[in-house]
C-alpha atoms as one frame of an Amber mdcrd trajectory, in Angstrom:
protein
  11.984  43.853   4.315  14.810  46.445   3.635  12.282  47.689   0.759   9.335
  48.895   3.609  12.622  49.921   5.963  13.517  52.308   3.080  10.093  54.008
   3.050   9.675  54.112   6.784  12.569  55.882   7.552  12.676  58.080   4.955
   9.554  59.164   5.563   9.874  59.905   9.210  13.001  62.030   8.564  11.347
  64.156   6.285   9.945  66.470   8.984  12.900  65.872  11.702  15.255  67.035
   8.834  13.754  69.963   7.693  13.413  71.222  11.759  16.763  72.518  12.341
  18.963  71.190  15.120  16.254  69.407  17.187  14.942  68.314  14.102  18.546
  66.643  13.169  18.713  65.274  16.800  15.463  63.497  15.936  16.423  62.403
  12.843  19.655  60.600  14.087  18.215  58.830  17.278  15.181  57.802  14.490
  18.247  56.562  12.313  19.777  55.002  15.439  16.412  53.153  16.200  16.281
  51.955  12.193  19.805  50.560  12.641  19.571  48.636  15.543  15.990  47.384
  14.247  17.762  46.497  11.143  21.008  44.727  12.457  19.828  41.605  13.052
  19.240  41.000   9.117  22.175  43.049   8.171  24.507  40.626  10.500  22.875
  37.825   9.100  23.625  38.996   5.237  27.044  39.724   5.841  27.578  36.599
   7.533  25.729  34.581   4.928  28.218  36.718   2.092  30.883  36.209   3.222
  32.324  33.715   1.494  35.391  33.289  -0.973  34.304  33.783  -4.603  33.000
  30.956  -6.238  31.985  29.157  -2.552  28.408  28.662  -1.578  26.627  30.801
   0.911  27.144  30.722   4.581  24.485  29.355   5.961  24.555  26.958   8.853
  20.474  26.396   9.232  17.656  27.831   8.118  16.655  29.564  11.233  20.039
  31.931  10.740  19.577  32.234   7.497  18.010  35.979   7.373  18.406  36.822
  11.155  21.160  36.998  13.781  21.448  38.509  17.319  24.366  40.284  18.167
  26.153  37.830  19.581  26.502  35.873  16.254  25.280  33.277  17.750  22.318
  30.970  15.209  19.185  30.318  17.242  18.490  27.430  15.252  21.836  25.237
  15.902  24.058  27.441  18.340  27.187  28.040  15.666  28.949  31.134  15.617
  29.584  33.008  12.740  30.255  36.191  10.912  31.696  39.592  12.497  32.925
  39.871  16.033  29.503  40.369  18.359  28.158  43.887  18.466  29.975  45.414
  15.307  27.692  45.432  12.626  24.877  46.479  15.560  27.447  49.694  16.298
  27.863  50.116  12.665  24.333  49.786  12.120  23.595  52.330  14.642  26.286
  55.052  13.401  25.346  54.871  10.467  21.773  55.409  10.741  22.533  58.059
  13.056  24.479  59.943  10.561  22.208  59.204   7.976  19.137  59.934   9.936
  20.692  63.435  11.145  21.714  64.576   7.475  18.694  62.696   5.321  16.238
  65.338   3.725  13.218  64.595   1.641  13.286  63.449  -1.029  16.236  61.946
  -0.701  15.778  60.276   2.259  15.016  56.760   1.100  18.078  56.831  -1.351
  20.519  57.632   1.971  18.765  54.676   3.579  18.632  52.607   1.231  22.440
  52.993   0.262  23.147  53.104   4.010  21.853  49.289   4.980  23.449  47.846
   1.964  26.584  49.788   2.766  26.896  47.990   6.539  26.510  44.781   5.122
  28.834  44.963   2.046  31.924  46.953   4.616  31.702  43.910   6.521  31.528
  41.564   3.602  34.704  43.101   1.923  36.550  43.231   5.485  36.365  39.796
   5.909  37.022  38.067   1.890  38.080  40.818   0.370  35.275  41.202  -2.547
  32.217  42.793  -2.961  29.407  40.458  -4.283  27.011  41.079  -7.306  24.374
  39.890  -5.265  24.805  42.910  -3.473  25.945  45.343  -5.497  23.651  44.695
  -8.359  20.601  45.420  -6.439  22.346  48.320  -4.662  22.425  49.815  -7.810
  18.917  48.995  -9.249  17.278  50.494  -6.036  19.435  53.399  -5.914  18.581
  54.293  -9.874  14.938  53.870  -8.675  14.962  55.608  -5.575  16.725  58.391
  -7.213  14.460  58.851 -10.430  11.919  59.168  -7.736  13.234  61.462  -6.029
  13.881  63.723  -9.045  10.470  63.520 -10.529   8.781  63.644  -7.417  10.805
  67.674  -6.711  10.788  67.686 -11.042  14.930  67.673 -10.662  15.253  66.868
 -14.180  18.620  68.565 -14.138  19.677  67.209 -11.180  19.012  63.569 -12.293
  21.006  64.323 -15.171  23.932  64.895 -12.970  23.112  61.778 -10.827  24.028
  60.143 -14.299  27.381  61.718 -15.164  28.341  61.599 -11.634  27.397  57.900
 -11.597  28.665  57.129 -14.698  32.473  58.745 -13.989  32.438  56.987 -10.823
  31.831  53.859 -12.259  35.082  54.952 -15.292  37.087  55.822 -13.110  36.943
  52.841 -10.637  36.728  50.499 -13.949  40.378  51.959 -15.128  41.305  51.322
 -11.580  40.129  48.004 -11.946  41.991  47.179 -14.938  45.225  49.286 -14.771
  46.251  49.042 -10.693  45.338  46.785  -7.679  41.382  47.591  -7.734  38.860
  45.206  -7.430  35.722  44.711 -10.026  33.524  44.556  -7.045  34.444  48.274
  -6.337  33.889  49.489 -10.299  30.456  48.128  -9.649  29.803  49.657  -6.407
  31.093  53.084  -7.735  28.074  54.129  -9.934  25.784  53.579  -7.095  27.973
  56.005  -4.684  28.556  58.406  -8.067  24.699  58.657  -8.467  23.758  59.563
  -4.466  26.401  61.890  -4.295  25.547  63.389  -7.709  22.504  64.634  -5.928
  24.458  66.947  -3.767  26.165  68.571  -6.423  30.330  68.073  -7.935  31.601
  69.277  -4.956  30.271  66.383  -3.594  31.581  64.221  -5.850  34.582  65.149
  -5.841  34.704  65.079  -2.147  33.562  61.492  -2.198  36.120  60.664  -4.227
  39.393  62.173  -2.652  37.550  60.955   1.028  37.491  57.231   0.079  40.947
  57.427  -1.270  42.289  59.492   1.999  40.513  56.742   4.365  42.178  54.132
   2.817  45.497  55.509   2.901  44.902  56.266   6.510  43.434  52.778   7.316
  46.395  51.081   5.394  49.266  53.179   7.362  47.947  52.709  10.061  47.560
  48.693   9.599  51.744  49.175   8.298  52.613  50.936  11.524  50.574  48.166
  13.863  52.808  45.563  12.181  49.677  43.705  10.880  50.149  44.866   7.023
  53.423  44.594   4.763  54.268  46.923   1.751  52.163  46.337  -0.980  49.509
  44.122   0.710  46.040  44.367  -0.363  43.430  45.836   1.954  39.772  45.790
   1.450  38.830  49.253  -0.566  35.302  49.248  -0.325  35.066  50.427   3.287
  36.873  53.324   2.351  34.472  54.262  -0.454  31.377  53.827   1.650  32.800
  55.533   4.798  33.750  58.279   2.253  30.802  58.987   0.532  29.103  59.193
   3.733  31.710  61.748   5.327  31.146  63.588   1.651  27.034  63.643   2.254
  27.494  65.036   5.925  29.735  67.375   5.107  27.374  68.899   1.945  24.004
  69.083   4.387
């Protein structure tokens, strides 16, 4: 399903992104539309995900297994799980707007792609504080795809090149975290994936994407310290940060 999501919308942003300003206006209510189509899935994944590692999926019956309504609410046997009701459908529907308005073929699918994952795995690492391999894994496997596409499709050998490197130092870089200070693995192996998109977009990017997810989480844990609902030298879920950040790095380079 998120595979012929992927090609739909990236497809119908082509022309809506290329228009100008009515064409970006198009392109985010299209995104808007995707996201809200989409939610009901993505609620259900990061419902069923989040979990402690080690614990079995959430799952309370088969009928809420791959779809939710907003309220949380299982159709099948009435329990209530996952995120409060109507946050992943408002995340859902930012995103894709964003995405939508700044998505440019050939690109396009990779932004999308990257973007429904992304909603589901903020949510995941809110709640238990990990990001799965079940996620990121395939993340990463569709973004390499989606991005060799891409690059042969426009022949970007070059700029697949610097997918790599970027994808590749993102992935270092998060790894040292990882092992040397108070960094989870599940962000090393989410890096790479954000490396590689923003790699596209040139260093700049990169770079931006890098300091952004770092600034966001300073903000985000201040301003937990200063509500009283955080201590010095608590952990707070990073991966948030690195997707809202790479995301504020892509608008900011269309």
């Amino acid at each position: 399903m998120l595979q012929r999501v992927v090609e739909a919308a990236g497809r119908t942003a082509v022309g809506s992104a290329q228009a100008g300003g009515g064409g970006t206006m198009i392109g985010a209510l299209i995104g808007t539309a995707v996201g809200l189509a989409a939610s009901p899935v993505l609620r259900a994944a990061a419902a069923r995900y989040s979990v402690p590692y080690g614990e079995p999926l959430q799952v309370c019956c088969p009928r809420g297994r791959y779809r939710l309504p907003p309220s949380g609410s299982c159709p099948g046997c009435g329990q209530r799980g996952g995120p409060r009701a109507g946050l992943v459908e408002l995340a859902a529907a930012g995103a894709g707007a964003a995405i939508g308005a700044a998505a440019h073929w050939p690109v396009a699918p990779v932004l999308v792609w990257a973007g429904l994952f992304g909603v589901v795995l903020g949510f995941v690492d809110a709640a238990v504080f990990r990001l799965p391999d079940a996620l990121t894994l395939p993340l990463a496997a569709g973004t390499a795809v989606l991005l060799v596409t891409a690059g042969l499709t426009e022949h970007q050998g070059g700029v697949l090149l610097r997918c790599l490197y970027a994808g590749l130092a993102f992935g270092a870089c998060y790894g040292a975290l990882a092992l040397l200070a108070p960094m989870g693995f599940g962000d090393a192996k989410l890096a790479p994936s954000l490396g590689a998109l923003l790699g596209w977009y040139g260093w700049h990017t990169v770079l931006a994407g890098f300091f952004y997810g770092f600034l966001l989480a300073a903000l985000w844990g201040g301003a937990l310290l200063l509500a009283g609902r955080s201590g010095r030298g608590a952990s707070i879920a990073f991966g948030p940060a690195m997707l809202l950040g790479a995301l504020l790095a892509v608008l900011t380079a269309v």
